[in-house]
KOLMAR-726713 format. One line per 4 residues: their letters; for each residue x, y, z of N, C-alpha, C. Coordinates in nm, 4 decimals. Example, Ala and Ser with C-alpha at 12.3 -4.5 7.8 and 13.67 -1.06 7.14 Angstrom:
as> 1.3190/-0.5690/0.7800/1.2300/-0.4500/0.7800/1.3200/-0.3300/0.7800 | 1.2850/-0.2250/0.7080/1.3670/-0.1060/0.7140/1.2900/0.0030/0.7870
END
This chain:
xxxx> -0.5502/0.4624/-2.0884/-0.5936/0.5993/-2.1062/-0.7272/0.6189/-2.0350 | -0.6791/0.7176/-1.9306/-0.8854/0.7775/-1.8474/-0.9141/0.7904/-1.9568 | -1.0756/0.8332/-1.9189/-1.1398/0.8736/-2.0350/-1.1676/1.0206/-1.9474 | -1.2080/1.1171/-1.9946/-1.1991/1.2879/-1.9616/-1.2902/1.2686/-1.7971
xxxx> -1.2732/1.3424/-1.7598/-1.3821/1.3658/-1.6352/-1.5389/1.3611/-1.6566 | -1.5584/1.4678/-1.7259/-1.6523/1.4791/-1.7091/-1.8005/1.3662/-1.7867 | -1.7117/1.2415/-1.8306/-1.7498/1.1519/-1.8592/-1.7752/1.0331/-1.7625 | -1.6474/1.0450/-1.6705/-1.7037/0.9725/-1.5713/-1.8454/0.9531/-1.5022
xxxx> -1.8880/0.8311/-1.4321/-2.0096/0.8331/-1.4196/-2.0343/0.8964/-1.3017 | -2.1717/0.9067/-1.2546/-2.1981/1.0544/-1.1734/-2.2954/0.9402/-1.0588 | -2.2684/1.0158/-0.9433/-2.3356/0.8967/-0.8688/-2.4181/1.0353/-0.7889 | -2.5097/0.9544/-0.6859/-2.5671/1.0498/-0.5605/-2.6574/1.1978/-0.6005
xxxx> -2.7051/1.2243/-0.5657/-2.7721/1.3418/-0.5770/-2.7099/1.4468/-0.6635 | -2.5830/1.4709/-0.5832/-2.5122/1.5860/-0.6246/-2.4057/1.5506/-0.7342 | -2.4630/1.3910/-0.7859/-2.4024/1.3909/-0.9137/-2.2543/1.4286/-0.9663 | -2.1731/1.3837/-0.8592/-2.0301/1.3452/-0.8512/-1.9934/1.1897/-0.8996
xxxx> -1.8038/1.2475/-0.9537/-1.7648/1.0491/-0.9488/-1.7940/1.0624/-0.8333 | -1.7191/0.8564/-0.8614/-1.6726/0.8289/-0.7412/-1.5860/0.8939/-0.6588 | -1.5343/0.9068/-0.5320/-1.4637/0.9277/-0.4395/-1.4282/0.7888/-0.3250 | -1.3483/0.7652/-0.3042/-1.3027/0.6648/-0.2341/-1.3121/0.7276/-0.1054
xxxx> -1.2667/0.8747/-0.0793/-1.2520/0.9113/0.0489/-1.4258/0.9072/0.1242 | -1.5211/0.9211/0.0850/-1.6670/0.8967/0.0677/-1.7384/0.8232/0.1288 | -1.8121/0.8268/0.2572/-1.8920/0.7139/0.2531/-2.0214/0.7370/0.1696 | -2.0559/0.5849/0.1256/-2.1569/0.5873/0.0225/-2.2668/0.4848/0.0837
xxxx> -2.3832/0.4827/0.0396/-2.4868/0.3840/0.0680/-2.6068/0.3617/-0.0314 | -2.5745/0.2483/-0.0741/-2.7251/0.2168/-0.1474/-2.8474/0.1643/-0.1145 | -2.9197/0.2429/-0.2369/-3.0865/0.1928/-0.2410/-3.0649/0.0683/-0.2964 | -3.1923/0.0010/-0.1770/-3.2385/-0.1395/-0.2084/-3.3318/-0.2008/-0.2956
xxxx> -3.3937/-0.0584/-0.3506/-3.4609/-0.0646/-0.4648/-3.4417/-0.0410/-0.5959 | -3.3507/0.0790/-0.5969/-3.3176/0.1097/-0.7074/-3.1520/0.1084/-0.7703 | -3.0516/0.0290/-0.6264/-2.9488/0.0125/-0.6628/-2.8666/0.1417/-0.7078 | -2.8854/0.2334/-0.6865/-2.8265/0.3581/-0.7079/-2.7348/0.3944/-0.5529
xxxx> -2.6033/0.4522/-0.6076/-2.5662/0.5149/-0.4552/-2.5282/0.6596/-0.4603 | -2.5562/0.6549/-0.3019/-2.5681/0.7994/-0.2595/-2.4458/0.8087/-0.1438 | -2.3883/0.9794/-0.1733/-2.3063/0.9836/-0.0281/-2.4173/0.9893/0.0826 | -2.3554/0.9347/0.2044/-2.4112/0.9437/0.3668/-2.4731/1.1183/0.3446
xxxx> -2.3501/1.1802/0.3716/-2.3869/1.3001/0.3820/-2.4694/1.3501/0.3120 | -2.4884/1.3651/0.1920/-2.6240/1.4071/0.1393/-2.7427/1.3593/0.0722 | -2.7630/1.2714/0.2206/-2.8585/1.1861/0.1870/-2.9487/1.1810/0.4206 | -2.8523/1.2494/0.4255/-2.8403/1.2587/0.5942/-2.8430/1.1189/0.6640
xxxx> -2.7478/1.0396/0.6164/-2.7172/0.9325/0.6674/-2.5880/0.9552/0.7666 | -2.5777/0.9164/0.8939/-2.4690/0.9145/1.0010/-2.3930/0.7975/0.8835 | -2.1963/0.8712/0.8827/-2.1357/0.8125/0.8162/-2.0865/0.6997/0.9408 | -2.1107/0.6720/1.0739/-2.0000/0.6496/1.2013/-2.1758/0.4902/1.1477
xxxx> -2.2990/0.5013/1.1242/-2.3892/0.3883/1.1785/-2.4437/0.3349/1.0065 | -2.3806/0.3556/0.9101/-2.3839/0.3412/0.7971/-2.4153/0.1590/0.7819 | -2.3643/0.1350/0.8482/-2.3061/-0.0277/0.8447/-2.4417/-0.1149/0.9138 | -2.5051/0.0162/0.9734/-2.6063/-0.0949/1.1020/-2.7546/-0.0750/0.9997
xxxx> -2.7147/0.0061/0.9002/-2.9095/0.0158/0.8231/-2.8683/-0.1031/0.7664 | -2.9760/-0.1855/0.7845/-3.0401/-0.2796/0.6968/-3.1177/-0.2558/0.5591 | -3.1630/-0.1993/0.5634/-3.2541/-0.1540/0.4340/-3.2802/-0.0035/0.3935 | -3.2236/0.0463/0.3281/-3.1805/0.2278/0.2737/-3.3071/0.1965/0.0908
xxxx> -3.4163/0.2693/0.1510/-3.4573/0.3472/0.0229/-3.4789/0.4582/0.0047 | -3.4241/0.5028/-0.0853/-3.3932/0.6824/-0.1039/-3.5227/0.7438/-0.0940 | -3.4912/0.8868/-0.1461/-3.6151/0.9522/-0.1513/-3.7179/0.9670/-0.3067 | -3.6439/0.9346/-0.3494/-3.7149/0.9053/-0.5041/-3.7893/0.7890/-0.4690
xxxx> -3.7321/0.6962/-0.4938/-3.7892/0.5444/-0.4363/-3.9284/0.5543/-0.3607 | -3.8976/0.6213/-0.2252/-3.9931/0.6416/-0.1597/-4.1089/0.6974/-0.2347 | -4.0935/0.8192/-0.2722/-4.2166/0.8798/-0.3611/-4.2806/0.7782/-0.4362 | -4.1675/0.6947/-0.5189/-4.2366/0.6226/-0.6136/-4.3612/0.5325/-0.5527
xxxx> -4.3222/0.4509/-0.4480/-4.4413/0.3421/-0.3800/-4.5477/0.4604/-0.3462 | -4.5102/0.5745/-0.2704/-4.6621/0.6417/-0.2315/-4.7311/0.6789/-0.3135 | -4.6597/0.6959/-0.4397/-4.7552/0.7377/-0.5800/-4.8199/0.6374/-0.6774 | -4.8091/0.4656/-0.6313/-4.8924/0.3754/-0.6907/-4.9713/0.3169/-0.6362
END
């Protein structure tokens, strides 16, 4: 038995499930993922970042 939708867990900014059809990419800091797209990551060079920290993340180091 799913459990309802809107229980599912919520990923990325815009706080969607998962999607398989999706490219996704995570922070190296905070282990959270985000779609490419709204995060303005090229979905075609996804594979070649080495190190993705979001924009939260980011704030966080400039603010300590």
């Amino acid at each position: 038995m799913m459990p309802e939708p809107e229980k599912w867990p919520k990923y990325c900014l815009c706080e969607s499930p998962y999607c398989a059809d999706l490219a996704y990419i995570q922070c190296d800091s905070c282990d959270n993922w985000f779609h490419c797209k709204c995060v303005g990551v090229d979905e075609k060079n996804v594979h070649e970042i080495k190190n993705y920290v979001c924009a939260k993340c980011q704030m966080n180091k400039k603010n300590i």
